[in-house]
N, C-alpha and C positions, 0 to 999 in steps of 0.2 A: 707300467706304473712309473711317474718322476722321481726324480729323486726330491730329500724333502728339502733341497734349497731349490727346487722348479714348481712346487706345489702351487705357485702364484701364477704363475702362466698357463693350469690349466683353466678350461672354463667351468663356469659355477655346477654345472650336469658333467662334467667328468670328475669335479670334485665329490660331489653326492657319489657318483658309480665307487669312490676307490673308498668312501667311508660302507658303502651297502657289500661291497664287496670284503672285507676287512682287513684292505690292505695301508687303511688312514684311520683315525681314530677324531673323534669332532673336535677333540680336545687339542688335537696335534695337528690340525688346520688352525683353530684359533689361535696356536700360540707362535706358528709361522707369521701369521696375518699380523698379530697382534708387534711381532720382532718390525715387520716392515713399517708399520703402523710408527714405531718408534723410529727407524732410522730416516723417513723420508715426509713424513708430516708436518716438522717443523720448519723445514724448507717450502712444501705444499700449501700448505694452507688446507687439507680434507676435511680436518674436522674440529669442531668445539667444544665438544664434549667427548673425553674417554672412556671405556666402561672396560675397562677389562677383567677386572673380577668377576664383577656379574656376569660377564661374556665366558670364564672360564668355569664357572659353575654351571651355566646353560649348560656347554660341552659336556660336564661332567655327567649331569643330568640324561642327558642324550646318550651318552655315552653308556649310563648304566642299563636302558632299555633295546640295544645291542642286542642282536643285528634288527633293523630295523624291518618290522614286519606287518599287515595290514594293506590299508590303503591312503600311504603316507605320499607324503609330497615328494616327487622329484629333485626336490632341491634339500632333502632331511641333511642337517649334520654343515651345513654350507654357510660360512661367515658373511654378514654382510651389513650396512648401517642404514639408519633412517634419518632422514633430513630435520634441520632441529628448526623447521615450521613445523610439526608436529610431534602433539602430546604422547608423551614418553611416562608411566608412570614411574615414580620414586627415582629419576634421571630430568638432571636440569635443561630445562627447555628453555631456553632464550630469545627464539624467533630474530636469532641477529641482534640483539637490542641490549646495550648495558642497562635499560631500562626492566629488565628481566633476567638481570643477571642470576638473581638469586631464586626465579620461579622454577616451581619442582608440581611437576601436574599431579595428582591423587588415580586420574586413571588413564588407559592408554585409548590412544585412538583406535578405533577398527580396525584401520590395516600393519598396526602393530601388533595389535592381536593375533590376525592371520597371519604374519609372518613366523611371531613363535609359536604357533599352533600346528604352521607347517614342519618345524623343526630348524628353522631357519637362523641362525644366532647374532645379533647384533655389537658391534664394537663401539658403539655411541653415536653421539650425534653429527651429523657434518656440517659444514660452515656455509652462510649463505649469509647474504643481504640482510640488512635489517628489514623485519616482517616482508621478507622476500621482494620488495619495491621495484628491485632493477634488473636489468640485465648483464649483470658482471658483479661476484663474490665477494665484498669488504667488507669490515665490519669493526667497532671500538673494541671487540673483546677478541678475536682470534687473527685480524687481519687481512688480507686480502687471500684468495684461491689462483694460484699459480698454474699455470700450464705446464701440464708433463712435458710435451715438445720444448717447448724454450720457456722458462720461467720468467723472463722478462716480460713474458703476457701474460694479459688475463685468463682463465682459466672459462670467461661467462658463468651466466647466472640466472636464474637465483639458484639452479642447483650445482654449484660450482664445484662445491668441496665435493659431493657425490662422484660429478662426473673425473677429479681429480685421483678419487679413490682407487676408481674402475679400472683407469688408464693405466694407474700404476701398478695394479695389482695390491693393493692394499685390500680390497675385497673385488672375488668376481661382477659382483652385481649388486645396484645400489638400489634402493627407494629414492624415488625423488618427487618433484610436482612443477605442474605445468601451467601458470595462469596467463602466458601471454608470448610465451617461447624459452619457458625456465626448462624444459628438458632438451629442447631440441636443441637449444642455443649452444649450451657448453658441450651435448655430444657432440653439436658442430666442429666447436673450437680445440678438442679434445679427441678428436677421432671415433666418440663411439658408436654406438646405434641405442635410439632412446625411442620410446611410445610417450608420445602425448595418447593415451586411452580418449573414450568418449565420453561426454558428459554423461553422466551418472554409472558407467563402470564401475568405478571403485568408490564406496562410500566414503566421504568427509567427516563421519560424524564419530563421537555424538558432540565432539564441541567445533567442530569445522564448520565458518557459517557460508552457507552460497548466497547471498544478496545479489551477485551480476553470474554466478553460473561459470565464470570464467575459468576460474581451477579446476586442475584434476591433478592424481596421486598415480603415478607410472612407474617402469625400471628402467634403470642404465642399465648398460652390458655391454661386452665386447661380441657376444655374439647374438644371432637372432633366434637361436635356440631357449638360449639364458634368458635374454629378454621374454619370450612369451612364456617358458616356465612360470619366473616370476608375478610376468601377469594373471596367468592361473591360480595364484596363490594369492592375488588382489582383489580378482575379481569375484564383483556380488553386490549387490544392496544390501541395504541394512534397515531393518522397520523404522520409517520415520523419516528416510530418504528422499526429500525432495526429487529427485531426478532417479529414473530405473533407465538402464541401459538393456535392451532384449538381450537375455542370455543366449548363449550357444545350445545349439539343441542338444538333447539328452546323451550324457556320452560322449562327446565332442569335449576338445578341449585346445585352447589355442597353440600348447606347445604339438600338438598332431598337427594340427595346418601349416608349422614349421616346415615338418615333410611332406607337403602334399604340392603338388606341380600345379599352381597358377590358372593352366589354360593360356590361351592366347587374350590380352586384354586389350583396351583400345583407352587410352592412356593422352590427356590433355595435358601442353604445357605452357605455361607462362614463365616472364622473367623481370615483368614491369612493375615496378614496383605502385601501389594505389597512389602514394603522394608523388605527384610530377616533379616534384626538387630533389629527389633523389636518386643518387646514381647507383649501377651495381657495380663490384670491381670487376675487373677482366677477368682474376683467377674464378670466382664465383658466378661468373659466365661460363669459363674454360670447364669445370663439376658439372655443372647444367648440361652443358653440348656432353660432354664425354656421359654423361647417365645417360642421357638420348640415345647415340648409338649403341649402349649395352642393352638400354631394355630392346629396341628395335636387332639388333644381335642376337637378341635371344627368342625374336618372332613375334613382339607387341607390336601392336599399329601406334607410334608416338606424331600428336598432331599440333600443330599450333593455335590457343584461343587467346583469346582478350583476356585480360585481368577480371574475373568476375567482382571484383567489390570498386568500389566509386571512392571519391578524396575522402567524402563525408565521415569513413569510418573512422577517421584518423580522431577526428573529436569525440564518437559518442566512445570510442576507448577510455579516453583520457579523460573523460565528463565520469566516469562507470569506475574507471580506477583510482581516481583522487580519493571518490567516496569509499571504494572498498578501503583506502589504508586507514580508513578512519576506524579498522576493526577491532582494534587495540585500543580501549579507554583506558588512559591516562590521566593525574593528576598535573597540575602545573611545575612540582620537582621532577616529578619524571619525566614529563613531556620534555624540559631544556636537557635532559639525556641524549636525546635523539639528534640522531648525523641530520645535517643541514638538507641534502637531498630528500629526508624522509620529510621531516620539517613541513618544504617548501611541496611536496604531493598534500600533507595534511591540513593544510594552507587554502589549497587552492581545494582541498574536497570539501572543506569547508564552506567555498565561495557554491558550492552549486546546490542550487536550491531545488527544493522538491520537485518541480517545474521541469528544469534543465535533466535529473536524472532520471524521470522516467521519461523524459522525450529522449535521452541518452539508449536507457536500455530497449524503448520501441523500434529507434534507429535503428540500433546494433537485430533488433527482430526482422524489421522488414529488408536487411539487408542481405542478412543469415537466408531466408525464403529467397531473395532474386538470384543471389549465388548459387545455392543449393538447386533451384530451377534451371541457371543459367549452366552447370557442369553437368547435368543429370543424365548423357547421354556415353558420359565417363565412369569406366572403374576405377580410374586413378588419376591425379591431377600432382605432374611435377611442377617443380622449384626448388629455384634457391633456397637454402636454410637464411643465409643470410645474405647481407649485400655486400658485408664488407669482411675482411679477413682480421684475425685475433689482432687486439689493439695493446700495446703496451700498458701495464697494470695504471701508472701515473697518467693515462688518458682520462681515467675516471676519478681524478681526483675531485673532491668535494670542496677544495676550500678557497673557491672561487663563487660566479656565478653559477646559483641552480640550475638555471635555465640553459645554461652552455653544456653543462654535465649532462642534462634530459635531451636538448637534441643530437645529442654526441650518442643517446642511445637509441634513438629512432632506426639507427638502420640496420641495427642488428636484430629490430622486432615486423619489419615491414612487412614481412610475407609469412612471420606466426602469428603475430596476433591474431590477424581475421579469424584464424579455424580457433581458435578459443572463442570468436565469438558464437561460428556456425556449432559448436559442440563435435565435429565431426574428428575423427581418431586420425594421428597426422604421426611420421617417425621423421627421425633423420639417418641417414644414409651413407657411414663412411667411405666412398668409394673413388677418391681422388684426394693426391696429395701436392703441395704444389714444388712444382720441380727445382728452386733453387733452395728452399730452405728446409725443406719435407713436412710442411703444417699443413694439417690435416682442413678440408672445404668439403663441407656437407653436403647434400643436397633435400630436399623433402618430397615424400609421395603423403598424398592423403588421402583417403578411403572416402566409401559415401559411410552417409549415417550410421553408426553403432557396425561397424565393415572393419573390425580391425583383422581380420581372419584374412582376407584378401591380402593387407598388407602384409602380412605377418610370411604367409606365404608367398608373395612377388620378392619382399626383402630376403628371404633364405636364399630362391633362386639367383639373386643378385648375389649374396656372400659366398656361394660354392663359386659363380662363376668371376670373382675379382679376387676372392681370397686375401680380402685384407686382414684377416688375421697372421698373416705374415708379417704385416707391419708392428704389433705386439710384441712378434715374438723378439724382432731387433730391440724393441724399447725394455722388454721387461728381461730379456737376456744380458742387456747392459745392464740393466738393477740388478743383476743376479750375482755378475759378476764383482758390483761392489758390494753387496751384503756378501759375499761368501769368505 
């Protein structure tokens, strides 16, 4: 057992074992988290909303139904936050937006529900994008999300503050969401391992609306343990679920595919990005080749294909996502609330007309089928998370042209967006850092269809054998020794 200034550097499942075992008490991890919460947040950027009262009443609560007995969750007794795109009952939900500063939802979403159902305890909400739009953390009420590695970067986005959380050990494991590379992005930038899940894994509802299908609700984590834990406690449908993802069969559960060996897989890669005007950087090349030779290391056949999606997708995205920011109605004081970048997406979702967005989401269908046909001969399809490495915070500044700010974030979405269009379950892959500065470069594996079990299991065999949770142990060992 740690001591209780290292309780942060265990993982979210050895935190569970030391509360089931009675050697941590729920209340006495909350109020660890909650100490770091305070000394490193206002520098970070994690979160917008605090809960710490309620968060220690949780623990109390938990605490009084000691030792925990049944068929409780793995993760019972284990701090952790939910991203403030999602409804949080009697706790301010803001969706990023001074224009919701003061909104307080009446109930909570689904997979709030589940989380405290599991026994899971929440410290409030973390900081993201207004109504999540971008790919990197800012906002008029909390500010931008900082990168653990060097704070003079972005932290990415939309689920910034989450993945800033993780990194520092402010909580093991985060909730976050995915509509276009918001989990994978800032695991990217941030070193950690995130599940974009599949469409309809985890319900949106009951006020999550899917119009393009694009989102989904996953975990940060530092390990891939924690991460399917989590997901285990996400996943399900919910009657009235647009989209059902095929459950695991009876008995199964994704944190067991954790432990389970792979097999030998035959594993496609790409590195081209679908738009021809974009480049990838060398370091995010260098991630790619070196994930190459570990999964081939480890006895995978790694092949080279073509890009399966064409230029075309680039628009019916961007035709599909204007219109979703339109999901927040607004009157005309509130709407001049709104950051200029938000603005100018609600702007342009406005220009596309009936016409334009279902030729958009047909697009985005019949491309989903040629891709999906065209990898089908793959369990796994590598790439780069992204194209380009963490940008300094003032890259995304807003108070210029829109338009400069939107294609400055094209290349940090080029190779996730597509699988939000296919639905197909996608992580990202801490396993290479780059050698002069030590910032972390992702890479991605994507599963076939509703296949998150495959990855879940190829990425564990990946984590024993690169053991980047050494790298952790240097960053939150330094935080240790300045809170102590």
């Amino acid at each position: 057992m740690s001591t209780p200034s290292e309780l942060h550097a265990l993982t979210a499942l050895e935190q569970a074992a030391a509360v089931r075992d009675g050697e941590v008490a729920p209340d006495e991890l909350v109020r660890h988290s909650l100490a770091r919460v305070e000394k490193y947040d206002d520098r970070f950027g994690a979160f917008i909303t605090r809960t710490p009262e309620a968060a220690l009443a949780a623990a109390d609560a938990l605490r009084a139904v000691h030792p925990p007995t049944g068929n409780r969750s793995p993760l019972f007794g284990v701090p952790t936050a939910v991203k403030d795109l999602v409804d949080t009952a009697g706790v301010p939900t803001t969706y990023g937006s001074r224009a919701f500063a003061d909104h307080v939802p009446t109930a909570d979403a689904h997979s709030v529900t589940r989380l405290r159902e599991a026994g899971l305890i929440s410290l409030g909400k973390t900081n993201t994008p207004e109504f999540g739009c971008c790919c990197y953390t800012d906002n008029d009420i909390a500010g931008p999300a900082r990168n653990p590695w060097d704070p003079a970067l972005s932290a990415g986005g939309s689920s910034g503050g989450a993945a800033v959380a993780v990194a520092l050990g402010l909580v093991p494991v985060a909730h976050a969401s995915d509509g276009g590379g918001s989990i994978r992005i800032p695991a990217s930038l941030c070193g950690l391992f995130g599940i974009k899940p599949s469409r309809g894994r985890v319900s949106s509802g009951p006020a999550g609306a899917e119009v393009t299908g694009l989102s989904v609700q996953g975990p940060l984590a530092r390990s891939v343990r924690d991460a399917a834990a989590y997901l285990d406690v996400l996943a399900g449908p919910e009657p009235g679920d647009p989209h059902w993802a095929a459950p695991l069969p009876e008995g199964e559960t994704f944190l067991a595919h954790a432990d389970r060996d792979p097999g030998r897989l035959r594993i496609g890669r790409y590195a081209t990005p679908a738009a021809a005007d974009l480049a990838v950087a060398p370091e995010c090349l260098a991630a790619w080749e070196h994930a190459s030779r570990l999964l081939e290391s480890l006895g995978h056949a790694v092949e080279d294909i073509p890009n399966p999606f064409g230029p075309e997708i680039g628009d019916h995205f961007i035709d599909a996502w204007g219109v979703q920011s339109l999901g927040h109605s607004l009157d005309g004081d509130r709407e001049a609330l709104l950051r200029p970048v938000t603005r100018a997406w609600r702007a342009y979702g406005r220009g596309v007309t009936g016409e334009r967005f279902a030729a958009a989401l047909s697009g985005m269908h019949r491309a989903t089928r040629r891709a999906i046909q065209a990898t089908r001969a793959y369990d796994v399809v590598l790439t780069p998370t992204l194209a380009t490495l963490p940008q300094p915070v003032e890259h995304f500044d807003e108070s210029g042209d829109p338009l400069v700010n939107l294609d400055r974030q094209r290349t940090f979405s080029t190779f996730t967006s597509p699988y939000n269009m296919t639905g197909q379950p996608a992580v990202n892959i801490p396993l290479y850092w780059t050698a002069d500065h030590g910032i972390p470069v992702g890479v991605s594996l994507i599963g076939r269809p509703a296949d998150e079990a495959t990855l879940i299991s190829l990425s564990a065999q990946l984590e024993e054998a690169c053991a980047w949770r050494d790298r952790y142990t240097a960053l939150l060992s330094q935080d240790a020794r300045q809170t102590d």
